[in-house]
BADREN-839005 format. One record per residue (C-alpha): z, y, x. Coordinates in steps of 0.02 Angstrom, whole numbers, plus 50000, padded with zeros to 5 digits. Layout:
N
ZYX/...
This chain:
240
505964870948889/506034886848887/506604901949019/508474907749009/509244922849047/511304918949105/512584929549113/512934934449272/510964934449357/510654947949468/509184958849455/508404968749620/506734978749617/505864986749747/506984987049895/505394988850002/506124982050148/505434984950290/506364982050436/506454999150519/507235012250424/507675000050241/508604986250304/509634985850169/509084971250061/509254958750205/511154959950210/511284960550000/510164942050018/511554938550169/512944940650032/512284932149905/511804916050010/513704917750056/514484918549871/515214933649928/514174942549793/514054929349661/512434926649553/512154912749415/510104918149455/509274929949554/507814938849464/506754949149633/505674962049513/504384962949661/503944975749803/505534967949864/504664970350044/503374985150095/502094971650141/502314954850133/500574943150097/500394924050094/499364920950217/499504936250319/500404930350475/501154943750538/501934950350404/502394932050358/503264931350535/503884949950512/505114944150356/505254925850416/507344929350406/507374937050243/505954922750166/507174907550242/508844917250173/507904917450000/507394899549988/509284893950040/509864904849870/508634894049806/509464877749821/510914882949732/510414895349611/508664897749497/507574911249581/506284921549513/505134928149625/503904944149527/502264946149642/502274964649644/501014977249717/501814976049897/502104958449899/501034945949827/500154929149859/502044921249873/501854905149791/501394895449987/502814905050049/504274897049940/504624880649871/506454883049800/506014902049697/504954904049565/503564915749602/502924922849473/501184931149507/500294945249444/499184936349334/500564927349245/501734941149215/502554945449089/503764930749066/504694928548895/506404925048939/507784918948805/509524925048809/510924926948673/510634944448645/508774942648621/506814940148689/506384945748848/504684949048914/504864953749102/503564958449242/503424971149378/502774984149291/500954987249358/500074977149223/499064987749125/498555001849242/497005012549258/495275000349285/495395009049466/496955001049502/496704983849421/495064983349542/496224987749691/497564975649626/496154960949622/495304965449785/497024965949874/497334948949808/495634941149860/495704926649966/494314932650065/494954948550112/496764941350131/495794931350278/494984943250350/496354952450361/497514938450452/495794935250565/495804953550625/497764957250628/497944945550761/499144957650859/499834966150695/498784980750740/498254984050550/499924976950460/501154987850598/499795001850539/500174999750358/502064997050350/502155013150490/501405023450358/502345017350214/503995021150313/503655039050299/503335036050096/504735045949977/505205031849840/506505039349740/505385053049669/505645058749474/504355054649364/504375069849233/503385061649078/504065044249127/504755043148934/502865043848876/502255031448988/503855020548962/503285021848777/501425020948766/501815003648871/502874997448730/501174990148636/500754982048801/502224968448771/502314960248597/503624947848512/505234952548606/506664961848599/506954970048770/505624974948917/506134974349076/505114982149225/505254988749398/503834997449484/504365014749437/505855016549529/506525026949368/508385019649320/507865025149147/507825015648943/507235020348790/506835013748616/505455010948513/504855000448384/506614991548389/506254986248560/507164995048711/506134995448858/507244995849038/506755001749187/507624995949319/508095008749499/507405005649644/508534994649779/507945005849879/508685019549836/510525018949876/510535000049852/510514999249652/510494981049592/510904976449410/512224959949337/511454954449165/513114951849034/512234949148850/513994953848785/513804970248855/512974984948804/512044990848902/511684972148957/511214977149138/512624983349217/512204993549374/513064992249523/512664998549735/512664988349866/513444998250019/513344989850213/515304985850245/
């Protein structure tokens, strides 16, 4: 069977929350586990949380609210979890979303507007990067690193330095790497990535690749309508 797209699913990417200064994205999860901000799916694009490993206990415990809030949407809507670069090793973390790791991304999705192939966005980086993106993900190091974080001296490390990191940062050539990724993703119509933080489409080829704004910056989230154009409809999430 395969993957659907409805009218109505919510996409998020890259609220990087953290639980000091981004709060943000615990209260949008808080709404939507209410119905007060209704969603036929939830699609999380990844780097939904500045760190946030399987396996890594402290920053399990760290998000513990926001991981329970996301497994009750669960168990009444489909959720698609996208491992991203800040998040990753999920899948022993949630039983009612569907994490979607690295390694399996991009996902073909159908909808009645067209194919579309939908990841992250860090797939086809530099061979530096793809190293760091394995060695992150080793199961070795991920123990290690729960072994010698006992007192969350090296997670509280990591997530105090990413505090201080600027997100919503303008990517000047962003069309040209938006474009030279088009080859990356074959058979479909639309490509859909977070990662970049950029708000920005274009089109090439016939395909229109979308990337979607960071969460994190003024709380941009996205309703899919395949009536529509443009099908993702942006909207901000503002603390009432």
């Amino acid at each position: 069977m395969s993957l659907e797209i409805k009218d109505g699913a919510l996409f998020v990417a890259d609220a990087h929350e953290n639980g000091k200064n981004r709060t943000l994205f615990a209260k949008f999860l808080d709404k939507i586990k209410t119905g007060e901000t209704a969603a036929a799916q939830l699609f999380l694009m990844g780097d939904m949380f500045d760190l946030l490993v399987g396996g890594a206990k402290k920053t399990e415990y760290l998000f513990k609210n926001e991981i329970a809030v996301i497994e009750e949407i669960g168990q009444k809507i489909e959720v698609f979890y996208f491992e991203g670069n800040h998040d990753f090793n999920l899948g022993r973390l949630f039983s009612n979303a569907k994490v979607i790791p690295l390694k399996k991304q991009p996902i073909l999705f159908e909808s009645r507007c067209g194919l579309f192939n939908i990841s992250h966005g860090d797939l086809n980086g530099e061979f530096g990067y793809k190293l760091y993106t394995a060695l992150i993900r080793n199961p070795f190091l991920i123990a290690v690193l729960n072994l010698f974080d006992r007192y969350g001296l090296i997670s509280n490390s990591i997530l105090k330095k990413l505090e201080k990191k600027e997100l919503c940062v303008k990517i000047d050539d962003f069309e040209q790497i938006a474009l030279n990724k088009t080859a990356f993703y074959q058979n479909c119509d639309f490509i859909v990535e977070g990662h970049y933080h950029q708000n920005q489409s274009f089109v090439s080829d016939n395909r229109t690749y979308i990337n979607l704004g960071s969460f994190a910056c003024g709380g941009k989230f996205y309703r899919f309508d395949s009536k529509s154009k443009p099908h993702f409809k942006e909207f901000t999430y503002k603390e009432s």
